[in-house]
RODOLO-323620 format. One record per residue (C-alpha): x, y, z negated. Coordinates in steps of 0.5 Angstrom, whole numbers, plus 500, padded with zeros to 3 digits. Last residue first. Layout:
<node X="X" Y="Y" Z="Z"/>
...
# end
This chain:
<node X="531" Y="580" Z="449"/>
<node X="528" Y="575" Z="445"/>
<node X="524" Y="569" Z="449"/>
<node X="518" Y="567" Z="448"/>
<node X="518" Y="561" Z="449"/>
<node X="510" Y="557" Z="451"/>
<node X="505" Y="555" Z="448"/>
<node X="499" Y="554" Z="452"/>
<node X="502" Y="550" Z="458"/>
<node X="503" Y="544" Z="452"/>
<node X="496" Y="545" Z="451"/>
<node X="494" Y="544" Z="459"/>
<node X="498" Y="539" Z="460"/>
<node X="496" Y="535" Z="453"/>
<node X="489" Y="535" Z="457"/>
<node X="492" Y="533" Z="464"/>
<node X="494" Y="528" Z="461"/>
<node X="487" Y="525" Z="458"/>
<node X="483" Y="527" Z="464"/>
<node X="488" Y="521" Z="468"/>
<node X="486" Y="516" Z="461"/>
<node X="478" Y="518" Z="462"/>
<node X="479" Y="517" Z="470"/>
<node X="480" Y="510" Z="470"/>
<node X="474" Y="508" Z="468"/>
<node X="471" Y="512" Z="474"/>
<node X="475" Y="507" Z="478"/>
<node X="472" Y="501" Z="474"/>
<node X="466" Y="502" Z="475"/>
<node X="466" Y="503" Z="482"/>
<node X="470" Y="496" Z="483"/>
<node X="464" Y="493" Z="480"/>
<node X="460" Y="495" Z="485"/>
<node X="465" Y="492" Z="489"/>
<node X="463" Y="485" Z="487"/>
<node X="457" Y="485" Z="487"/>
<node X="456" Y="486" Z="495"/>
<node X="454" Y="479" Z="496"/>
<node X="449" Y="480" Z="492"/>
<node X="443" Y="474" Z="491"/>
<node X="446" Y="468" Z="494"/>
<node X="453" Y="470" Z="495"/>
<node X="453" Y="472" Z="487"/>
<node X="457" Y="467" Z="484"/>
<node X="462" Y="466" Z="490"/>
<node X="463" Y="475" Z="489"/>
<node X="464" Y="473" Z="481"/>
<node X="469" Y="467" Z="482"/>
<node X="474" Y="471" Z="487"/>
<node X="473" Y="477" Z="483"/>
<node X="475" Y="474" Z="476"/>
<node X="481" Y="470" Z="481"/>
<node X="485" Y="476" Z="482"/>
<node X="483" Y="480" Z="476"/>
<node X="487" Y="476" Z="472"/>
<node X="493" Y="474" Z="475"/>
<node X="493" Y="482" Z="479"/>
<node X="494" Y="484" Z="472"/>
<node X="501" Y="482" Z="472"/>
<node X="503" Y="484" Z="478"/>
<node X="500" Y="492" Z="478"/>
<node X="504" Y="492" Z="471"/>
<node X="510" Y="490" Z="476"/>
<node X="509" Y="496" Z="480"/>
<node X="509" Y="501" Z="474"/>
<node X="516" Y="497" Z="471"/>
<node X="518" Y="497" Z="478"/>
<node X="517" Y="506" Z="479"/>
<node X="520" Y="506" Z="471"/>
<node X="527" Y="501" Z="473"/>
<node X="528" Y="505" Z="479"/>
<node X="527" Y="511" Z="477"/>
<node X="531" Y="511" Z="470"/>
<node X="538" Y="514" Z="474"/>
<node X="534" Y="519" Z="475"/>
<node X="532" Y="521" Z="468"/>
<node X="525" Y="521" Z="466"/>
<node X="518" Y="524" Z="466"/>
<node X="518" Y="527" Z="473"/>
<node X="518" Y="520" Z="475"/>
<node X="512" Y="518" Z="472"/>
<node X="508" Y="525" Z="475"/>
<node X="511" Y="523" Z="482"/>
<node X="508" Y="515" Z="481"/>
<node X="502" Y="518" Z="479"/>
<node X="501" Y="522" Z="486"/>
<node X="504" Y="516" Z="489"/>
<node X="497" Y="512" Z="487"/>
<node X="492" Y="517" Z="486"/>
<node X="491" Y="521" Z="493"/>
<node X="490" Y="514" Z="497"/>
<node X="483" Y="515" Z="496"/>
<node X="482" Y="522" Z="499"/>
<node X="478" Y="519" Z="505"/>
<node X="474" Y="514" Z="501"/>
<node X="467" Y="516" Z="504"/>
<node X="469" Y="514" Z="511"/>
<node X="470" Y="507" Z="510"/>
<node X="463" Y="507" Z="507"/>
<node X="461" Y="511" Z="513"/>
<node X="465" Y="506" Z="517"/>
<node X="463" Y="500" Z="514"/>
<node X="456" Y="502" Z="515"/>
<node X="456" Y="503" Z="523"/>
<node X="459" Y="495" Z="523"/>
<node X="452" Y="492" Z="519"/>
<node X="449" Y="491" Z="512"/>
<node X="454" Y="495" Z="508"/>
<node X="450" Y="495" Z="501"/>
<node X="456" Y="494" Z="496"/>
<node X="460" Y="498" Z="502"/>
<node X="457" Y="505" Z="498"/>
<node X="460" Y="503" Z="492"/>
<node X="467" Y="502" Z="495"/>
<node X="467" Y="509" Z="498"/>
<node X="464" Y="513" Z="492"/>
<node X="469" Y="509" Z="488"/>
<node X="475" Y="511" Z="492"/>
<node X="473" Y="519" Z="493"/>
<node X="472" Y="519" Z="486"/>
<node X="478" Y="516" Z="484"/>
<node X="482" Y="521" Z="489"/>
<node X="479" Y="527" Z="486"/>
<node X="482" Y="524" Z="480"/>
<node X="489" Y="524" Z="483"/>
<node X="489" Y="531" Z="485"/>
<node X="486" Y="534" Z="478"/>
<node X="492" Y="531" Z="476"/>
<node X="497" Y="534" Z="481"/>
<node X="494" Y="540" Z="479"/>
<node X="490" Y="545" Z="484"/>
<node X="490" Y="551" Z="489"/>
<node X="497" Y="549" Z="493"/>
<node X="495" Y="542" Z="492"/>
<node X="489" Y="542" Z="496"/>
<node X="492" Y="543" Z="504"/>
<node X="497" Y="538" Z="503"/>
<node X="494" Y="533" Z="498"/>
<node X="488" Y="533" Z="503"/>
<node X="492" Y="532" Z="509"/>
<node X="496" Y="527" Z="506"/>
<node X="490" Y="523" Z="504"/>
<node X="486" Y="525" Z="511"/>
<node X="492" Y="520" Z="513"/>
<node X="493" Y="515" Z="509"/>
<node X="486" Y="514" Z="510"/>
<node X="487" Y="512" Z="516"/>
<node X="490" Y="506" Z="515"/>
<node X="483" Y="504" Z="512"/>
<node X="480" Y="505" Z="519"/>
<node X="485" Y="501" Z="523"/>
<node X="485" Y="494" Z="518"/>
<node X="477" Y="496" Z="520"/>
<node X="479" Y="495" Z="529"/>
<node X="483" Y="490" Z="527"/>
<node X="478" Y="486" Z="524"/>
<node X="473" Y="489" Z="529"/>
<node X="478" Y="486" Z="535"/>
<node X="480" Y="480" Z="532"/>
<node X="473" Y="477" Z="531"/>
<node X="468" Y="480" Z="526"/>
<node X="462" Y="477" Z="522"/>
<node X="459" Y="483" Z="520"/>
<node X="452" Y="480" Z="518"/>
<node X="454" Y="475" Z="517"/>
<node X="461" Y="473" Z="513"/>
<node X="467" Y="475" Z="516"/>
<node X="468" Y="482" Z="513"/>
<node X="466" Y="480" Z="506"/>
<node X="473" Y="476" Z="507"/>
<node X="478" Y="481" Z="507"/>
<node X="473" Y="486" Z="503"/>
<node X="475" Y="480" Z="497"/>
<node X="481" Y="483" Z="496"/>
<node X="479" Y="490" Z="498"/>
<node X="475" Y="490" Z="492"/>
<node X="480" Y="486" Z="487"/>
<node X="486" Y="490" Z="489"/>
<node X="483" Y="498" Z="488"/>
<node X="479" Y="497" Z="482"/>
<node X="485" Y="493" Z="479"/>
<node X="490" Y="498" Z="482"/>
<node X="485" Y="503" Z="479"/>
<node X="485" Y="500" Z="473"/>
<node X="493" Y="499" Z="472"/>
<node X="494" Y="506" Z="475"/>
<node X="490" Y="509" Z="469"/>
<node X="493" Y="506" Z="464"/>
<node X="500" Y="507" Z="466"/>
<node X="499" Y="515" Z="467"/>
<node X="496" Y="514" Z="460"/>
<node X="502" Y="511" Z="457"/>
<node X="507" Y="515" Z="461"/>
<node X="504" Y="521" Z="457"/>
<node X="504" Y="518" Z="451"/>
<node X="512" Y="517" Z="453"/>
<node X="513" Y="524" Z="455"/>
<node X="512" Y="526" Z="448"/>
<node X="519" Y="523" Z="446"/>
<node X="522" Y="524" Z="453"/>
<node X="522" Y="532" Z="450"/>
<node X="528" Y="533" Z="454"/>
<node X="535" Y="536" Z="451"/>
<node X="538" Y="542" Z="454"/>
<node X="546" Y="541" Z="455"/>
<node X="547" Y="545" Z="461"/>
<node X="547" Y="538" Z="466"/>
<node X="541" Y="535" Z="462"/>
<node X="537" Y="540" Z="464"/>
<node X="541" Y="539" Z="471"/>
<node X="537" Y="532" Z="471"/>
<node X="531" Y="535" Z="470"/>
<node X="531" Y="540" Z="475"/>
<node X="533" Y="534" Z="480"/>
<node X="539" Y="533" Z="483"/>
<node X="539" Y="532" Z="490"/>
<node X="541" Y="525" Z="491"/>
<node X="545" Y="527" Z="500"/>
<node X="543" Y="522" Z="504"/>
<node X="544" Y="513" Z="503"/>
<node X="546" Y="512" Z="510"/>
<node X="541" Y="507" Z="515"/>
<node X="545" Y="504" Z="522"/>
<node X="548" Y="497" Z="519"/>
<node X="544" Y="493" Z="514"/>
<node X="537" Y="498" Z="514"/>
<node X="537" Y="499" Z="521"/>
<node X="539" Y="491" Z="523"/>
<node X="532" Y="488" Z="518"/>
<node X="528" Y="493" Z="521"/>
<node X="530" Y="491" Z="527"/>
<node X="529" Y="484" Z="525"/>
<node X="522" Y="485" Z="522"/>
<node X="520" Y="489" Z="529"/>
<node X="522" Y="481" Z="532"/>
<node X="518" Y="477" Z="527"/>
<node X="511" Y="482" Z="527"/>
<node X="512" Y="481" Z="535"/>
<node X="512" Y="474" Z="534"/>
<node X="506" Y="474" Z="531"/>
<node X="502" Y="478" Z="536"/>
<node X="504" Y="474" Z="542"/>
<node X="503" Y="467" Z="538"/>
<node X="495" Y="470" Z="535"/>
<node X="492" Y="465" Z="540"/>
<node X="496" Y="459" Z="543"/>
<node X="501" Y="459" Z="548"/>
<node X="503" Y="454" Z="553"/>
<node X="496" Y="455" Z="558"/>
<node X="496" Y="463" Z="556"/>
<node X="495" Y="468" Z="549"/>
<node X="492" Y="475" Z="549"/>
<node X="487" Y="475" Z="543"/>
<node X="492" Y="477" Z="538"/>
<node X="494" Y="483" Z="541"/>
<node X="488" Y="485" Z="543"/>
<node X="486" Y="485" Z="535"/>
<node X="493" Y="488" Z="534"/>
<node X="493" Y="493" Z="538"/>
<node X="489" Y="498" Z="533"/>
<node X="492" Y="495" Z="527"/>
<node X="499" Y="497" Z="529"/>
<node X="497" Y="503" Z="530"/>
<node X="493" Y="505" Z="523"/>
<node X="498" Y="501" Z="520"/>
<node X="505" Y="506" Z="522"/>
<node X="499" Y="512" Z="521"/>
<node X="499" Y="509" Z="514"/>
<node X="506" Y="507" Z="512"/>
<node X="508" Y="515" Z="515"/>
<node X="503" Y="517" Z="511"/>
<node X="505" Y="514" Z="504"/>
<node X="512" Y="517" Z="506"/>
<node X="509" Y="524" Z="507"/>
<node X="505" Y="523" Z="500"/>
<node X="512" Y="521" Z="496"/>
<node X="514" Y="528" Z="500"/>
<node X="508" Y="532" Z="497"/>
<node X="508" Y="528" Z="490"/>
<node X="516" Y="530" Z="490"/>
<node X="515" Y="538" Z="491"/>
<node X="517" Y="541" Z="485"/>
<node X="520" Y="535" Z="481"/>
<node X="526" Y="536" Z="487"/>
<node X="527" Y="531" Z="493"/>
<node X="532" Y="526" Z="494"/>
<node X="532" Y="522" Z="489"/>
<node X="524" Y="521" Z="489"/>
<node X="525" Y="519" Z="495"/>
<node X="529" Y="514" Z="494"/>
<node X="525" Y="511" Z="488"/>
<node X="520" Y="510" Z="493"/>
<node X="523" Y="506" Z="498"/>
<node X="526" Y="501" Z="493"/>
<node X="519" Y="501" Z="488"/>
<node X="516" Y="499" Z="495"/>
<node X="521" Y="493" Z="497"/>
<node X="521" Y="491" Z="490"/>
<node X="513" Y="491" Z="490"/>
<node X="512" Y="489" Z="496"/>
<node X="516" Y="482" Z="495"/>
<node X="522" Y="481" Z="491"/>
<node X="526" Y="475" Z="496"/>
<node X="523" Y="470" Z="491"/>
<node X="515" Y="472" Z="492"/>
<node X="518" Y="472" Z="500"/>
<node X="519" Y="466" Z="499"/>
<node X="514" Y="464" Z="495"/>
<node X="509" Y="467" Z="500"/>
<node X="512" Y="462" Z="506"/>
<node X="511" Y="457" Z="501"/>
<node X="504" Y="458" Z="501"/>
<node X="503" Y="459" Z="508"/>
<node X="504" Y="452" Z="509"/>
<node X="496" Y="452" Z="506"/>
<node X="495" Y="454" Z="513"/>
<node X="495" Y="447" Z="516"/>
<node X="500" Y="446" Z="521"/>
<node X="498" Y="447" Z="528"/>
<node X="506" Y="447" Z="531"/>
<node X="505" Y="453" Z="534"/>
<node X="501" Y="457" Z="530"/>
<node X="502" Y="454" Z="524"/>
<node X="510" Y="455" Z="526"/>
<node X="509" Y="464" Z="528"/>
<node X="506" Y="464" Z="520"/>
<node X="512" Y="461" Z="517"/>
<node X="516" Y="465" Z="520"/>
<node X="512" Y="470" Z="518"/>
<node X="514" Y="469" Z="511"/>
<node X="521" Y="469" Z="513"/>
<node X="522" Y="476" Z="515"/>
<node X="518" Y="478" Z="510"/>
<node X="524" Y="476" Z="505"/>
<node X="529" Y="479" Z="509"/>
<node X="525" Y="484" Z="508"/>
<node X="525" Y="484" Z="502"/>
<node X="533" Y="483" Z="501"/>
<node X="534" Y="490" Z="504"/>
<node X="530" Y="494" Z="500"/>
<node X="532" Y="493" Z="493"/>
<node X="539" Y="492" Z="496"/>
<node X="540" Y="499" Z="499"/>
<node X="540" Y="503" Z="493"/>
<node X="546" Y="500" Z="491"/>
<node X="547" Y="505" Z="485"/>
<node X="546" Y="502" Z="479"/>
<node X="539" Y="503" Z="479"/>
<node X="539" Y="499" Z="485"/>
<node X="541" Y="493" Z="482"/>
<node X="536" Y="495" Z="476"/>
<node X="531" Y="495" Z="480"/>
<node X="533" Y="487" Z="484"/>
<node X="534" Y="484" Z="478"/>
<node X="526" Y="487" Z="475"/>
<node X="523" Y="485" Z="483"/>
<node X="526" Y="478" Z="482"/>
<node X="523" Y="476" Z="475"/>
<node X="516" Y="479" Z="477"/>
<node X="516" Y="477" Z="486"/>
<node X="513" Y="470" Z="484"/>
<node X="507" Y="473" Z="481"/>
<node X="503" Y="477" Z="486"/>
<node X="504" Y="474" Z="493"/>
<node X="503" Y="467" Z="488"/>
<node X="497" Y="471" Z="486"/>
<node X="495" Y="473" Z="493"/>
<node X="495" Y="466" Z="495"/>
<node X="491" Y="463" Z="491"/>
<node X="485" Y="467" Z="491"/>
<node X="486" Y="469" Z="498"/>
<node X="486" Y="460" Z="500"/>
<node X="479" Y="460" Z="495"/>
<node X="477" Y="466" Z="499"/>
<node X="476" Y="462" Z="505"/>
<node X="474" Y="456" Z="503"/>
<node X="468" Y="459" Z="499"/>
<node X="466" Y="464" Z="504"/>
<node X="465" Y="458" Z="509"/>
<node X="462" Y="454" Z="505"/>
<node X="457" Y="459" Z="504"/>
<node X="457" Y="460" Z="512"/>
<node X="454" Y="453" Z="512"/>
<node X="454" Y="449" Z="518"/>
<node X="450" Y="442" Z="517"/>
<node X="454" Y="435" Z="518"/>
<node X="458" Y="438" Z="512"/>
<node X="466" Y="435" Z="511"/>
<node X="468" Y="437" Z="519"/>
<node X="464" Y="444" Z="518"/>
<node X="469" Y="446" Z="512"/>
<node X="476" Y="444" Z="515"/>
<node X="473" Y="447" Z="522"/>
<node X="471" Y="454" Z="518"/>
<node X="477" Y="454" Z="514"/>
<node X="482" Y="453" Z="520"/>
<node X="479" Y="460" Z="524"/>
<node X="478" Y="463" Z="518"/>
<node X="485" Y="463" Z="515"/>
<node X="488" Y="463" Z="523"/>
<node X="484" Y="470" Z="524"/>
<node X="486" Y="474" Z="517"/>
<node X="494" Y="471" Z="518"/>
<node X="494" Y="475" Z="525"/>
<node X="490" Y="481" Z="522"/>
<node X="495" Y="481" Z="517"/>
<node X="501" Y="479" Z="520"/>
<node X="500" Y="485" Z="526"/>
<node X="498" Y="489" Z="520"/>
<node X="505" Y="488" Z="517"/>
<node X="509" Y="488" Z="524"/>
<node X="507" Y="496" Z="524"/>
<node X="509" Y="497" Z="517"/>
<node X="515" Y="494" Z="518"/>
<node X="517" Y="499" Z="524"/>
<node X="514" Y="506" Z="520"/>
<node X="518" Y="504" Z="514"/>
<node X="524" Y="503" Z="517"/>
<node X="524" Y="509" Z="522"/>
<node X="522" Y="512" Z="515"/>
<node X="528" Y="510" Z="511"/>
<node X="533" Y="516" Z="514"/>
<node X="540" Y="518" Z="513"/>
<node X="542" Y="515" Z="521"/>
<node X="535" Y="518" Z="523"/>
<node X="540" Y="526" Z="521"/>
<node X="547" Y="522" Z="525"/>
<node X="543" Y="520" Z="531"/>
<node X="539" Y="527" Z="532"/>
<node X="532" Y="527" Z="531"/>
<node X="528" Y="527" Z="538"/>
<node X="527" Y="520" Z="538"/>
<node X="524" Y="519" Z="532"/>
<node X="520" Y="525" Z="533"/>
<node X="517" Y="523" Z="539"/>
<node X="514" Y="516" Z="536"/>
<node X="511" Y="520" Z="530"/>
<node X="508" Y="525" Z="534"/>
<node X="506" Y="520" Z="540"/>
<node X="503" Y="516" Z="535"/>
<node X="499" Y="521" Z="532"/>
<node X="497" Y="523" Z="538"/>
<node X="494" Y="517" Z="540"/>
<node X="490" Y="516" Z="534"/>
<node X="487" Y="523" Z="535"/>
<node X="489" Y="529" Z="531"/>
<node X="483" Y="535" Z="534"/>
<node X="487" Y="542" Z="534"/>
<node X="485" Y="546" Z="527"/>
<node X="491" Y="550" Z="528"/>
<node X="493" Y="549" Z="520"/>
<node X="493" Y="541" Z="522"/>
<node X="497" Y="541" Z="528"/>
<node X="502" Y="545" Z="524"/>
<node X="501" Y="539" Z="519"/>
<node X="502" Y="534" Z="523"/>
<node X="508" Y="536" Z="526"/>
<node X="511" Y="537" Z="518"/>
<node X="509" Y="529" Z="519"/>
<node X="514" Y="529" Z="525"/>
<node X="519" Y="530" Z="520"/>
<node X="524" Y="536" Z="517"/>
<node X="520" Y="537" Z="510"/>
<node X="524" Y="529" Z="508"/>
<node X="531" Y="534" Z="511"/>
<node X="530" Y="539" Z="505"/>
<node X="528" Y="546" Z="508"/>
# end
């Protein structure tokens, strides 16, 4: 059994396969426990207690930088109009996540490219490590508004800076780029799913305190101080791990590589239109994807829902949990079915879910929708597995970057489409926007379908080797 395969999250999995009830307590404790009950040298040579930590401190920084956002636009655009209108409101809000998430999306394209083929070259730990340095200032910044009451809009330099640092997408592409190192073509999707899991359950609880969290502050201190220190201070640990306690394991070659080893040429000249494809249909699902959840982060302050920072909290959990019946639908389905058929049963999921939440008019009908994307997880790192299974491993980083930095770019595009078409359509349909998004995932199955298609006639000719 490979070390990624020893983890609490194959503790999940016998819970799982005895049908005994998994709450979010208990996966806490699971996750939580196991870390401690690995010995020193096998945590040494493990990312996931950096992953686990990081992802904790990012849902305290989003429910924080979520509560400050409509809390300085509300007074901003209450002090210009006598008459409150929750129109402005929407507005101003989305207007501040328009320019933010495309600086966030952006800024990190040069640098996140240096940084993979830094990695390629072997130093694997740097397109992990200067991220987090990155995310550590970022929500500094954030902590100073609070304190120092200074407009939001200081959070667009926070964002550069951690856009210059590389951002999620070097830090992501890094840590999926280990993984893929250290595991076989066989069971890569499934491992790059447990690390997926163990970013979700790290969000699932990090949301679920972090409305409380935010809520607690004192005579010297102001709401949201508490929460997002803490996030600066797991950043830190994180930042400790990864420097002076983390050991890059054991690369275990992959079948490919040993191909290349005996002699044994690679058709990487087919593999290319299988690469377009799998790029093709990722960069419609990450626009379905980033565009609705974008603007689902506003749609939540909007009446009817108008959340505080508990419900928020309470929501940001329930995406979370989508990693987790995501692993458990790859674990269980991925012994009767394709990787492509995994990823397309994901989609469909997704855009059931999304379509649902266009017509969500109260808190119980977040949820239902919410409970409809399940598997909607599945797609992205099963789509990562299959690319990596089309290149050498010294290519990983640059090909997992490349995929991430196509999310970048189209991000500029769809990121104020989605903006103005969900302000144009406040009056008459609020929800517009994720119907859109529906459609677009059902668009990204055709490209999917079209490489499981060329597998399946490239299964029907198989060698028939002499005696």
């Amino acid at each position: 059994m490979s070390t990624f395969q020893q983890t609490p999250v194959t503790v999940l999995g016998e819970v799982w396969r005895r049908r005994q009830r998994i709450t979010p307590s208990l996966v806490a404790v699971v996750v939580l426990s196991g870390l401690i009950m690995f010995p020193l040298e096998t945590l040494r040579k493990r990312i996931e207690p950096v992953v686990l930590c990081a992802q904790i401190a990012s849902a305290f920084f989003d429910t924080g930088l979520q509560m400050v956002v409509k809390e300085q636009c509300a007074t901003a655009t209450d002090a210009l109009n006598p008459t409150p209108n929750e129109d402005s409101r929407q507005k101003a809000m989305s207007n501040f996540y328009m320019i933010y998430n495309m600086l966030s999306k952006f800024v990190p394209i040069l640098p996140a490219i240096i940084l993979a083929r830094v990695g390629d070259l072997g130093y694997r730990k740097i397109p992990i490590v200067i991220p987090l340095v990155g995310y550590l200032v970022s929500r500094v910044v954030l902590l100073l508004v609070i304190l120092m009451e200074l407009p939001v809009q200081v959070m667009f330099g926070g964002v550069v800076v951690h856009g210059l640092s590389g951002g999620f997408c070097s830090y992501w592409a890094g840590i999926m780029a280990l993984v893929s190192l250290t595991s076989t073509e066989e069971d890569r999707s499934l491992h790059m799913m447990q690390m997926e899991l163990v970013y979700g359950i790290a969000g699932l609880i990090g949301s679920l305190v972090s409305g409380h969290l935010f809520q607690l502050y004192s005579v010297d201190f102001k709401q949201g101080t508490l929460l997002v220190s803490l996030s600066v201070f797991l950043y830190f640990v994180c930042l400790i791990y990864t420097i002076f306690i983390f050991l890059m394991p054991t690369v275990s070659p992959s079948a490919q590589e040993r191909n290349e080893t005996n002699g044994i040429d690679t058709p990487y000249s087919k593999n290319i239109r299988n690469i377009l494809l799998l790029f093709a249909g990722g960069i419609l699902y990450d626009v379905a994807v980033g565009g609705g959840m974008e603007i689902l982060m506003t749609f939540e302050m909007k009446e009817p829902l108008n959340w505080n920072a508990t419900q928020v909290g309470y929501g940001n959990a329930a995406g979370f949990l989508v990693f987790l019946t995501s692993f458990l639908g790859v674990m269980v389905m991925s012994r009767w079915v394709s990787d492509v058929t995994l990823i397309i049963i994901g989609m469909v999921s997704f855009a059931a879910g999304i379509y649902f939440m266009a017509f969500v008019t109260a808190t119980y009908m977040f949820y239902l929708a919410r409970a409809l994307t399940l598997f909607a997880l599945i797609p992205m790192p099963t789509i990562r597995a299959l690319l990596s299974k089309q290149v050498n491993g010294s290519s990983y980083g640059i090909t997992l970057i490349s995929l991430q930095l196509t999310f970048k770019i189209a991000s500029l595009a769809y990121t104020p489409i989605y903006t103005k078409v969900y302000q144009a359509t406040l009056g008459w349909f609020p929800g517009f926007v994720f119907t859109l998004s529906s459609i677009i995932t059902v668009l990204a199955t055709i490209p999917v379908s079209m490489v499981g298609c060329r597998a399946g006639r490239a299964d029907g000719y198989e060698r028939i080797q002499g005696d």
